[in-house]
C-alpha positions as CSV (number, residue, x, y, z in Angstrom):
1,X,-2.6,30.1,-4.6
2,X,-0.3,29.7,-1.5
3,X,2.3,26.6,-1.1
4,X,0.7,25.2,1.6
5,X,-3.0,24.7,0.1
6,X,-1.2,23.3,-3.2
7,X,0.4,21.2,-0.8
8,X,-3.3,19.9,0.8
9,X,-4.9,19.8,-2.2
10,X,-2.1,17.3,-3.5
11,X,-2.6,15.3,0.1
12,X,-6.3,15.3,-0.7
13,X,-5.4,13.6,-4.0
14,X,-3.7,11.1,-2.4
15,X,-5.4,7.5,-1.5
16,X,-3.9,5.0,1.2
17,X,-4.3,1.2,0.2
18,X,-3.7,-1.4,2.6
19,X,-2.6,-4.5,0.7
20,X,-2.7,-8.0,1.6
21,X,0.2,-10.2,-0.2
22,X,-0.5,-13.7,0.5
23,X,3.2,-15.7,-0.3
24,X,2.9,-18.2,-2.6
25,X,3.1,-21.8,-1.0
26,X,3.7,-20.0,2.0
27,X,7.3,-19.1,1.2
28,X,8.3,-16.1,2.9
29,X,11.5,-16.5,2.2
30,X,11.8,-16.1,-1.4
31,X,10.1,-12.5,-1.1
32,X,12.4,-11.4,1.8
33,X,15.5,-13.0,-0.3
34,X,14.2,-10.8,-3.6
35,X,13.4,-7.7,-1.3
36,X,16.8,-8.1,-0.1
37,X,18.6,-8.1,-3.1
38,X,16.5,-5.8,-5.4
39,X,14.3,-4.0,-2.9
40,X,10.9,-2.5,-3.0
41,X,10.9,-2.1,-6.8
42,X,8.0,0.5,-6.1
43,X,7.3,3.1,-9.3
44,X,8.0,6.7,-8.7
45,X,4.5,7.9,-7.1
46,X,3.8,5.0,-4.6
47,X,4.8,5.6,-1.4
48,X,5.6,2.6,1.5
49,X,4.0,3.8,4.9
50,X,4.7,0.6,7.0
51,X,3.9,-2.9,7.0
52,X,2.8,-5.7,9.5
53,X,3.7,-9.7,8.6
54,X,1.5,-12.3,10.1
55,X,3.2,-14.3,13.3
56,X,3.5,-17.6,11.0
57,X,4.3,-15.5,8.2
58,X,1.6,-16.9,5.6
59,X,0.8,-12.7,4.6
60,X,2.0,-9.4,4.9
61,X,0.1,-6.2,5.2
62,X,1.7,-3.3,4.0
63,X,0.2,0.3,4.0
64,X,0.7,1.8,0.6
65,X,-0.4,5.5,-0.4
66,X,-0.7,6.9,-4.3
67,X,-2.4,9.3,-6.7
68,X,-2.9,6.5,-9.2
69,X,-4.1,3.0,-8.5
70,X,-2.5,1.9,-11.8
71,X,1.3,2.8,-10.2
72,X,0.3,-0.6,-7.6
73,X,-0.4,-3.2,-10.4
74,X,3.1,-1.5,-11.6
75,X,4.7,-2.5,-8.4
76,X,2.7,-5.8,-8.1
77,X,4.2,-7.5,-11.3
78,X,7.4,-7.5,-10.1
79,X,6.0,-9.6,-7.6
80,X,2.8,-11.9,-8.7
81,X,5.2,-14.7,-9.3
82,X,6.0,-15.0,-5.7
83,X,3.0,-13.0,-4.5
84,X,-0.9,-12.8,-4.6
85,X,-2.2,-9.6,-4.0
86,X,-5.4,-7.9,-3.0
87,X,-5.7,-4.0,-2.8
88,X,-8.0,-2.3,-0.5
89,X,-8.2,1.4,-0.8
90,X,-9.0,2.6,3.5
91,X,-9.2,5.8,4.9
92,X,-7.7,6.6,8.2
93,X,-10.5,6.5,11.4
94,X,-10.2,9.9,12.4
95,X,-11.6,10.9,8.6
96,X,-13.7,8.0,8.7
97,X,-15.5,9.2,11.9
98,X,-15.8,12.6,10.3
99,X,-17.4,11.9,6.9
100,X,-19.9,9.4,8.9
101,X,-20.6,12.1,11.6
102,X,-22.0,13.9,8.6
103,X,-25.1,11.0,8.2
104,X,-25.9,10.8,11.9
């Protein structure tokens, strides 16, 4: 097998979660002053894409991408005291639009 259809097959394998942190008593702060100090604290495996914070900063969205759900609730408990996450796994629109062309 050539390097570059290992190298889509392991993309393929990969799933992008968008997560939704709500800050506990609506403390922004204390996250950015951890993040600060210690950083992402993100496993070996789970990759940051970006993130977007709400205006009044009550949550963040961050777009996450992994092989293995498990290496988020990894990430995650170096957080829950301060955070309260959901995880939604999300595909991007352009494959949306091409698995749902299929049923039409």
């Amino acid at each position: 097998m050539r390097g570059d259809e290992t190298a889509r097959e392991d993309w393929q394998a990969l799933m992008l979660y968008m997560v939704i942190e709500r800050f506990e008593n609506r403390d922004a702060k204390a996250v950015y002053r951890r993040f600060r100090h210690k950083g992402r604290m993100a496993p070996d495996g789970l990759a940051y894409i970006d993130s977007w914070v709400e205006t009044n900063f009550d949550r963040c969205f961050q777009l996450m991408e992994c092989d293995d759900a498990r290496l988020l609730e990894q990430w995650a408990a170096n957080w829950r005291d301060l955070v309260e996450f959901e995880f939604v796994p999300v595909r991007r629109s352009k494959e949306a639009a091409e698995l749902i062309s299929q049923e039409l």
